[in-house]
C-alpha positions in Angstrom: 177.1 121.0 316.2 179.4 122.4 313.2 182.8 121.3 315.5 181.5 118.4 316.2 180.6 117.5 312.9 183.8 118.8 311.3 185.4 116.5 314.0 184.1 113.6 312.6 184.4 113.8 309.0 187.9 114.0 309.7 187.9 111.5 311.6 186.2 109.8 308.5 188.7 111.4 306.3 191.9 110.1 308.0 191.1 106.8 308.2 189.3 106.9 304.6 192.5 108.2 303.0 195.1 105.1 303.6 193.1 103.2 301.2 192.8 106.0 298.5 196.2 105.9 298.8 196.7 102.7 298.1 194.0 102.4 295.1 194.9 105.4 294.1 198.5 104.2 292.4 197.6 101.0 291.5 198.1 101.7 288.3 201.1 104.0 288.4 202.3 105.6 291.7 203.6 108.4 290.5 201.2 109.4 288.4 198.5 109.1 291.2 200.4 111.1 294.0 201.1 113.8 291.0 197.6 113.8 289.7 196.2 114.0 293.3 198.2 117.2 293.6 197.6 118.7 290.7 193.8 118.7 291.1 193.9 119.3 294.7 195.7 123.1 293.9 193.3 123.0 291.0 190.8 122.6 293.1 191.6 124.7 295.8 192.1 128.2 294.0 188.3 128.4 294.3 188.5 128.3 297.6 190.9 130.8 297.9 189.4 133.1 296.0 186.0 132.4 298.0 188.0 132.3 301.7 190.2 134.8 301.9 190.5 138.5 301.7 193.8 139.1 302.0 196.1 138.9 298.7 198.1 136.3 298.0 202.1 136.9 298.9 204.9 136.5 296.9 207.5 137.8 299.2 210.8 136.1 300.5 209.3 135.5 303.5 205.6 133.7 302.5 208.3 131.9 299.8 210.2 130.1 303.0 206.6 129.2 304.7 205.4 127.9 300.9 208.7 126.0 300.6 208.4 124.9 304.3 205.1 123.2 303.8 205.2 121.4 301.0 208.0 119.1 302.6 204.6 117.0 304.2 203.4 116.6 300.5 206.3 116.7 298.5 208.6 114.6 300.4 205.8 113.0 302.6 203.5 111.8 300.7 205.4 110.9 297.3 207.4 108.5 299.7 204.1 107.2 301.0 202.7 106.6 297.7 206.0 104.6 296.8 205.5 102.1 299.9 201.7 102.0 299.5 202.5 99.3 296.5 203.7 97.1 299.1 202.4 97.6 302.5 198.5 97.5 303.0 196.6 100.5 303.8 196.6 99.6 307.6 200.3 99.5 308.6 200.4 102.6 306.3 197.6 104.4 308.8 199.6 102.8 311.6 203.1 104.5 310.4 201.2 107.7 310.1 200.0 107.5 313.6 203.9 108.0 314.2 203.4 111.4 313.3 202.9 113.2 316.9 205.9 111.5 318.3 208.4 112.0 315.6 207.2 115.8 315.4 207.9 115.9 319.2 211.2 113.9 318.8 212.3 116.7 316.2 210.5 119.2 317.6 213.1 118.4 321.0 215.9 119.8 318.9 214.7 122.2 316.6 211.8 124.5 318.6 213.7 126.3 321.9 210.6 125.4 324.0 210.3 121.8 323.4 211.9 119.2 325.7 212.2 115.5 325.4 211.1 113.8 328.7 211.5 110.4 329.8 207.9 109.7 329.6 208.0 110.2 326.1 210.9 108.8 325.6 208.9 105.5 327.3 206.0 106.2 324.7 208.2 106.4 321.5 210.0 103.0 323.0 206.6 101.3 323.8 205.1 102.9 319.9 208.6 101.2 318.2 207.5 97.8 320.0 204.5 97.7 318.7 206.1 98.3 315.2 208.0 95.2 315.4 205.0 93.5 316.8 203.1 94.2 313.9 205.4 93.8 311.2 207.7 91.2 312.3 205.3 88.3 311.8 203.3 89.5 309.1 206.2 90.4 306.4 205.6 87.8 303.6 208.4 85.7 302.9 208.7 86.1 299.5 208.7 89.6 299.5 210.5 90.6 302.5 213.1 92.5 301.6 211.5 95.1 299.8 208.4 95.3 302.9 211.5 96.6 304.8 212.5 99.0 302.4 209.1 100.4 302.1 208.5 100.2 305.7 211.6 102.5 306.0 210.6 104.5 303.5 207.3 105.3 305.3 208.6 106.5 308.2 210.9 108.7 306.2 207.4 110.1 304.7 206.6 110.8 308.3 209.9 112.3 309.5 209.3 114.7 306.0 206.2 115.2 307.6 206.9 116.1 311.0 209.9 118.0 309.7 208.0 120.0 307.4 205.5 120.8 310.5 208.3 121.9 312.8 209.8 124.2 310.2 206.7 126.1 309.4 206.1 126.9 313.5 210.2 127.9 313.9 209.4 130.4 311.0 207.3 131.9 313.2 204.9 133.1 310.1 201.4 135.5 310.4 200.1 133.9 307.3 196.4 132.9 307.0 196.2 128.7 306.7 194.9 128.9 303.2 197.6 130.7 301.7 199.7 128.1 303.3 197.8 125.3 301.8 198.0 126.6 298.4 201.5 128.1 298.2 202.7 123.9 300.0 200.3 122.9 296.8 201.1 124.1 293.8 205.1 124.1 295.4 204.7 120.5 295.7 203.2 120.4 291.9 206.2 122.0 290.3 208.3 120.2 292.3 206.7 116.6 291.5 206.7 118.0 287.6 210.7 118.1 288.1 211.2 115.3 289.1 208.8 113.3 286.5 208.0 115.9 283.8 206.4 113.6 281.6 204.1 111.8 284.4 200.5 113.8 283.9 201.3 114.0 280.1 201.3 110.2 280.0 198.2 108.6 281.6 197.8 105.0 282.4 195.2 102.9 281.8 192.8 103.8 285.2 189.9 101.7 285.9 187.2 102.9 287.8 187.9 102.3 291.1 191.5 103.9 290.8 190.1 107.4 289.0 187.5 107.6 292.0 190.5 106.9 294.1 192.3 109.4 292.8 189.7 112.5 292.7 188.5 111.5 296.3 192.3 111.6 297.3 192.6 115.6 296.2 189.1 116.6 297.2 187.6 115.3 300.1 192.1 113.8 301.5 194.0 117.1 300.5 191.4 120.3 300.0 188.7 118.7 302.8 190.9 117.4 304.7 193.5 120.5 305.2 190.9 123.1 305.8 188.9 120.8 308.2 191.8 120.1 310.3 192.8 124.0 310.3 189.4 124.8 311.3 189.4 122.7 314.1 193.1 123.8 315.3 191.3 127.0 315.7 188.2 126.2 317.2 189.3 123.1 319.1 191.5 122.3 322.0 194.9 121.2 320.4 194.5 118.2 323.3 191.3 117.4 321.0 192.6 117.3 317.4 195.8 115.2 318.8 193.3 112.6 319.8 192.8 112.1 316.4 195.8 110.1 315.2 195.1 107.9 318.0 191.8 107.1 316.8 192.2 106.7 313.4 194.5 103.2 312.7 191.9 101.3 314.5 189.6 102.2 311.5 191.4 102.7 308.9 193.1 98.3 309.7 189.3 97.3 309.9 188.2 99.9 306.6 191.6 97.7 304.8 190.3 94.3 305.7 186.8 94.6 304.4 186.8 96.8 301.3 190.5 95.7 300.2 191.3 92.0 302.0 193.9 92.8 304.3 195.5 90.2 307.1 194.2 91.2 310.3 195.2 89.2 313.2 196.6 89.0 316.7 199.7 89.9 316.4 198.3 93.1 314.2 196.2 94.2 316.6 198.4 93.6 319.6 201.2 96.1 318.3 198.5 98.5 317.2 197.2 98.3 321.0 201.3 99.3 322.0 201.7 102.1 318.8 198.1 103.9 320.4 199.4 103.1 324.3 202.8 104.8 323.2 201.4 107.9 321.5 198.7 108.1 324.3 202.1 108.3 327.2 203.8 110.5 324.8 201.1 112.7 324.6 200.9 113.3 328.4 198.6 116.0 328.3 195.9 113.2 327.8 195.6 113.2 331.7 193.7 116.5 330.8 191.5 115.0 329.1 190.4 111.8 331.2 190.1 114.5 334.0 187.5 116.5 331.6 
């Protein structure tokens, strides 16, 4: 019953998290990716303190890991934050769904045991349709040339992403999850306080929606959300949790045209159909499940 429940709220949580994104900058996107960060490894030390037994490290070693993962937040998700002012939040969950193929496209070159087949070659072919299905009528005029720009800049969030995830499993590391969290955390908020030192020193005018926005992002998005999805790595079949990314786009378009008027239509869902059908080939060990 716990799994199954945990399953779900992330579930709930990946789709939910899109649109935090995008109300969540309104205002200012930098400051909202920032101040996401900086209460989520607020937050988090709590946890830490409650979770684990072990001491935290400080050693050359846990460094590399801690520099390792906060390439997903750092690089990922500050570039996410920049598009999300001009992409809605379902091509946003749609780009994301990208992750498990350009993981595995990286992964091809950079982890010894990975290999690049041609059926997932096919499903990274049939995913990029879709892409262009999507996007290709739906870019308004007006506005076109910076969609593309942020388009491209989202699926360099993802590629920071996926990179990020590929270094951390070539390091080959025995730290706990939790120590990773927090060391890619509060690495992430002294980077993001290099680049924009000034940024949670000089607050916007938020309204409500956004400040909700904001505080849902780092608790329920970032600390919920990370240990939920570690939990289940280790108490689920892998096969499982990579079912999730498939699932999610599909709620997180309908979540984007109710709450925050979103265009969805044919051609939308048509090249959603192609991104899941592509990530469902290039995941072939989905014949494993079926069979189950």
């Amino acid at each position: 019953m716990q799994i199954a429940i945990a399953y779900l709220s992330i579930i709930l949580i990946w789709t939910t998290t899109p649109l935090a994104i995008k109300w969540s900058g309104e205002s200012d996107w930098m400051f909202g990716v920032a101040a996401r960060t900086a209460l989520a490894a607020l937050l988090i030390l709590p946890v830490l303190w409650w979770w684990s037994k072990a001491s935290f490290s400080f050693q050359w070693q846990a460094l590399r890991v801690y520099l390792a993962a906060s390439i997903p937040i750092l690089g990922g998700m500050t570039a996410m934050y920049w598009a999300s002012q001009y992409l809605p939040s379902g091509w946003i969950a749609i780009l994301f769904a990208l992750n498990p193929v350009v993981t595995g496209v990286l992964a091809h070159y950079c982890l010894p045991n990975s290999r690049m087949t041609v059926k997932k070659a096919l499903g990274v072919l049939i995913s990029l349709a879709g892409l262009v299905v999507i996007f290709a009528p739906n870019l308004q005029h007006q506005y076109v040339q910076v969609q593309v720009i942020a388009i491209l800049v989202a699926l360099l969030s993802v590629m920071f992403h996926s990179y990020g995830t590929v270094l951390v499993k070539r390091l080959n590391h025995d730290l706990s999850a939790i120590h990773v969290v927090v060391g890619a955390l509060w690495v992430t908020v002294i980077g993001q306080f290099l680049i924009a030192p000034t940024t949670l020193f000089d607050w916007p005018e938020l309204g409500a929606r956004e400040s909700l926005a904001i505080a849902y992002a780092a608790s329920i998005g970032s600390v919920g959300g990370f240990l939920l999805y570690f939990y289940l790595l280790k108490k689920v079949d892998a096969i499982k949790v990579a079912l999730i990314p498939v699932i999610t786009p599909v709620f997180a378009l309908l979540l984007g045209h109710w709450l925050n008027h979103e265009v969805l239509n044919a051609s939308v869902w048509i090249g959603t159909g192609l991104v899941v059908f592509g990530l469902m080939i290039f995941e072939w060990r989905f014949q494993r499940v079926w069979r189950r």
